[in-house]
N, C-alpha and C positions, 0 to 999 in steps of 0.2 A: 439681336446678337445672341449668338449660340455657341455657349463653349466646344471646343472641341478635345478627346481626350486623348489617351497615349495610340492617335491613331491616325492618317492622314484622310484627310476628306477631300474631296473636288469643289471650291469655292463655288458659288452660285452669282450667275452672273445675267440679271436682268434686264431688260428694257430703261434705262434709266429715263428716258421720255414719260415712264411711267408716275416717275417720284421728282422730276423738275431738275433733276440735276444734270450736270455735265457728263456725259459719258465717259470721255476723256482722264477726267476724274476716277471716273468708279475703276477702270481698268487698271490707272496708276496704285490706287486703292487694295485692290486686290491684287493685283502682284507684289505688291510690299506685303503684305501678309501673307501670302502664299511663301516667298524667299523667307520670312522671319521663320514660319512654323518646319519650314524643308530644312534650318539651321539649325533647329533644336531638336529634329525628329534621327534618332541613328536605324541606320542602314538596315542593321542586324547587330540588335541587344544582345552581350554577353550576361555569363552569371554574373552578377552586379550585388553591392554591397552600397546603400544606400545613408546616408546619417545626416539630418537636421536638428542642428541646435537652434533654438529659438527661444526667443522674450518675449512675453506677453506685458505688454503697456500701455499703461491706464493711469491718468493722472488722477484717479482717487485712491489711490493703492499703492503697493511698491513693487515695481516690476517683478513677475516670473518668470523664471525658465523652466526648459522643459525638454524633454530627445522628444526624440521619433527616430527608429533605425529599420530599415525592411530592405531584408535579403531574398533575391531572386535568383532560383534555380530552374532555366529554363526548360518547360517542358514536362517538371516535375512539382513545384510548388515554391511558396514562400511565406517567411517569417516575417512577421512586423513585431514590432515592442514600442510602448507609449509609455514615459515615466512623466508626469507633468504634478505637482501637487499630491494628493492623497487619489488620485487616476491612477491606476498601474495595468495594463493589459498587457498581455502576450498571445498573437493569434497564429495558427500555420494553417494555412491550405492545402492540402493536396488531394490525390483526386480521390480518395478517400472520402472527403469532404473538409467542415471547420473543426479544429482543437484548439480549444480558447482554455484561460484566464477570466475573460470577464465576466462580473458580477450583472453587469447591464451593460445592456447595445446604446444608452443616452450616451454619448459624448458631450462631455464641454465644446461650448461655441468656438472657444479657442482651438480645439483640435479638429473641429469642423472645418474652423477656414485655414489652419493648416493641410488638411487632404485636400482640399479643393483647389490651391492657388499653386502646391509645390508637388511634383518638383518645379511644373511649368504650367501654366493655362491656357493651352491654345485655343485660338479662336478661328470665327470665321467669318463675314457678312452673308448675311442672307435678305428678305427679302423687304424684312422693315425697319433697316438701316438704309439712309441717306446721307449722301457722302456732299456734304456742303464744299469742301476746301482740301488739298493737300499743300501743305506751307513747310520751309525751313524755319527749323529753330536751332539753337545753341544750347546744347548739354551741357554735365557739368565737366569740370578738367580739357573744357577747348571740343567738346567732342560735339560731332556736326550730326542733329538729325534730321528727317525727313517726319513729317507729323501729319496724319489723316485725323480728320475733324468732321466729326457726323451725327447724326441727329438718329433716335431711333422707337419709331412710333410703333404703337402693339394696341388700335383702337384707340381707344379715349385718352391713355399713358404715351406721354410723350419724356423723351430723354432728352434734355441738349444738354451741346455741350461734352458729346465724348470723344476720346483722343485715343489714336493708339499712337507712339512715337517708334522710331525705328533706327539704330546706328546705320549712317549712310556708307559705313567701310566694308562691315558684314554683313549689314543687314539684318541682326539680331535684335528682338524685341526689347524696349529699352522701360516704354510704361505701357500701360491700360488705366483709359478711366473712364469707367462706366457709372452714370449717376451719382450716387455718394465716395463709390468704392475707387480706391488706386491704387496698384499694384507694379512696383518699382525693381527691374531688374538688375544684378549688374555684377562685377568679379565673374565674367564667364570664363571656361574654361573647356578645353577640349573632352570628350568622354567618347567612344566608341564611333566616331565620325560624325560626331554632334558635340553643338556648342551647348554647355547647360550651365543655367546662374549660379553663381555662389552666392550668393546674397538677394535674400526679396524681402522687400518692404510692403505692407500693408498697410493701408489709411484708411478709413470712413468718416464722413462725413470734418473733413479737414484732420483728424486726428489718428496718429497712430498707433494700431495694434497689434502688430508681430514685427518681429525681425529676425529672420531665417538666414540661418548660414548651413549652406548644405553640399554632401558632398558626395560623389558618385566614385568608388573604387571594382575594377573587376573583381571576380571573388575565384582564387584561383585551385581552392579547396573547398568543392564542393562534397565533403562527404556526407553521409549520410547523417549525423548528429545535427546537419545545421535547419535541418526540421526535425528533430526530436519534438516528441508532446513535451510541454514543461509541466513539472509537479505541480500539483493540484489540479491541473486541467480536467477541460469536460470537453467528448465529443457531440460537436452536432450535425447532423445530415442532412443534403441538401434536399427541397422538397422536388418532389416528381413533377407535384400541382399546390397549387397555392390561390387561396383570395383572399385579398386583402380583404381587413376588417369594415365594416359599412353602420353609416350614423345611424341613429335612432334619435335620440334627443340631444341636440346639439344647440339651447336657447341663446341667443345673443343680448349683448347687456340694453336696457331701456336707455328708449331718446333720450339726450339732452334738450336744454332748449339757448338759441343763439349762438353756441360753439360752431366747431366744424367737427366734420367727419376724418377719422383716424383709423389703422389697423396696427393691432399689435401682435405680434407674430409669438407662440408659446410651443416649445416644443415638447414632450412628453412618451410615456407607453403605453398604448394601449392592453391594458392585464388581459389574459383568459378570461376575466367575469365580465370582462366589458368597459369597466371602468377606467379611467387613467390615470396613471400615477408618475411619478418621478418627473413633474412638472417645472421647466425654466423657461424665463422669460429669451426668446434671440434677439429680437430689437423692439425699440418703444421709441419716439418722440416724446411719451408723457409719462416720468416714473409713476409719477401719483395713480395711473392708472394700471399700474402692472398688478398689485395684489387683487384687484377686482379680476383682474382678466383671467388668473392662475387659478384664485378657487370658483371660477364660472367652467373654464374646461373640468377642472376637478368633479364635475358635476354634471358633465356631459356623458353615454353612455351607447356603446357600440354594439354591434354583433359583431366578435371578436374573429380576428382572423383566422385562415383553416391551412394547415401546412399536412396537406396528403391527409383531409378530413378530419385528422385534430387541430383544438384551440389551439392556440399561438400567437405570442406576444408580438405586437408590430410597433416602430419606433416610427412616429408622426410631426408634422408640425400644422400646427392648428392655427388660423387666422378668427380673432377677435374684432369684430367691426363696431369701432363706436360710433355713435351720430351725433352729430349736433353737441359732442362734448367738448 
């Protein structure tokens, strides 16, 4: 399964003889996702004025909120702005290049799976997904959907058990659930000849973590100020050429013995010297294992990235492989 983003793609449609399924299936399969993502994709985007409130929850903690607002000027650039906690950024693009605010390109995970899931996450089948079943089910407030149920193999990683659901009156995306992750649509709402959620729910692994209320207005003053640099900013250009940074010593923590094998995912930057810094954990199955994991990357050591042949800091996520812990 492969995301698709603010763009329309031609679904892929294979041999199902290949993967044991019904054809039948895969085609009904795909055209419900074809109609869901045609509902939410518009025609021809206006300047747009975009705004996501959202709560981050965590039942060890006490819920946060947070914005997200980004203004689009088509053709010429745009503004985002992120207030969540002690995070404050302010970015504009234009073809200039970036004028930023931020102190670091790390984001909070929380603002990670808010760019990722909103405004919308369209999808698509491809080649190792297996479309087991499409079944009716019963949403909430009486509402009738249509639900594809698929399995989605990538070699040895197997996923079941995922579900896209679909309103059967428009056709509009209702969930996604893909392995731990689910992602809950709903209050849609017309925008520029597309329907877009006002509300997304996020869950992993049974529990959840955002709750987005968002909203899509035309912006019918487009002057000039609505990308002004903001004070204290700093410009940076985009590179001509670019390589990414490459391991040199990257050691993985020693066997255990009798456990099982685990990966803990660490995000971090890679510094100009090589090193890396500003290290958090994204997910874990084992707390107890995160601070071994954090100063083992801490201790890992690159040839740092080249942005038009100077150093250059690159924002990474590193996989820690336990064994047998």
């Amino acid at each position: 399964m492969r995301p698709i983003l603010y763009c329309a793609a031609l679904l892929l449609l294979l041999p199902a003889s290949a993967f044991g399924q019904d054809p039948a299936l895969r085609v009904e399969a795909v055209q419900l996702l074809e109609k869901a993502n045609g509902a939410s994709m518009s025609p021809h985007l206006p300047n747009l004025e975009r705004t996501d409130q959202f709560r981050v929850l965590d039942t060890s903690s006490p819920s946060r909120e947070g914005t997200f607002t980004r203004v689009v000027v088509q053709g010429v650039g745009r503004r985002e702005e992120i207030n969540f906690g002690d995070f404050h950024t302010v970015d504009v693009w234009t073809n200039a290049g970036l004028i930023t605010t931020r102190k670091s390109d790390l984001m909070p995970l929380e603002i990670q799976n808010l760019m990722r899931i909103a405004p919308m996450l369209f999808q698509r089948f491809d080649e190792t997904d297996v479309v087991r079943t499409v079944v009716d089910k019963a949403g909430s407030a009486g509402k009738k959907l249509r639900c594809v149920e698929f399995d989605t193999i990538q070699g040895q990683k197997i996923q079941n058990n995922n579900e896209f659901c679909f309103n059967s009156l428009d056709g509009t995306m209702v969930s996604e659930k893909l392995d731990a992750d689910l992602i809950e649509y709903s209050d849609y709402f017309p925008f520029a000849g597309a329907l877009m959620p006002g509300r997304i729910l996020f869950s992993s692994n049974g529990r959840q973590k955002l709750d987005i209320s968002q909203t899509l207005v035309e912006l019918k003053d487009s002057t000039d100020n609505v990308l002004a640099a903001p004070p204290n900013s700093v410009v940076r250009t985009m590179c001509k050429t670019y390589r990414r940074a490459i391991g040199q010593s990257m050691p993985q923590p020693k066997v255990g013995y009798g456990g099982r094998d685990l990966d803990i995912a660490v995000r971090g930057v890679i510094q100009t010297d090589g090193r890396v810094g500003e290290v958090v954990v994204d997910s874990t199955e084992r707390p107890d294992l995160t601070a071994e994991a954090l100063a083992l990357v801490q201790g890992w050591t690159f040839s740092p990235a080249l942005c038009d042949g100077n150093v250059n800091t690159e924002v990474a996520t590193f996989i820690v492989h336990f064994r047998g812990r």
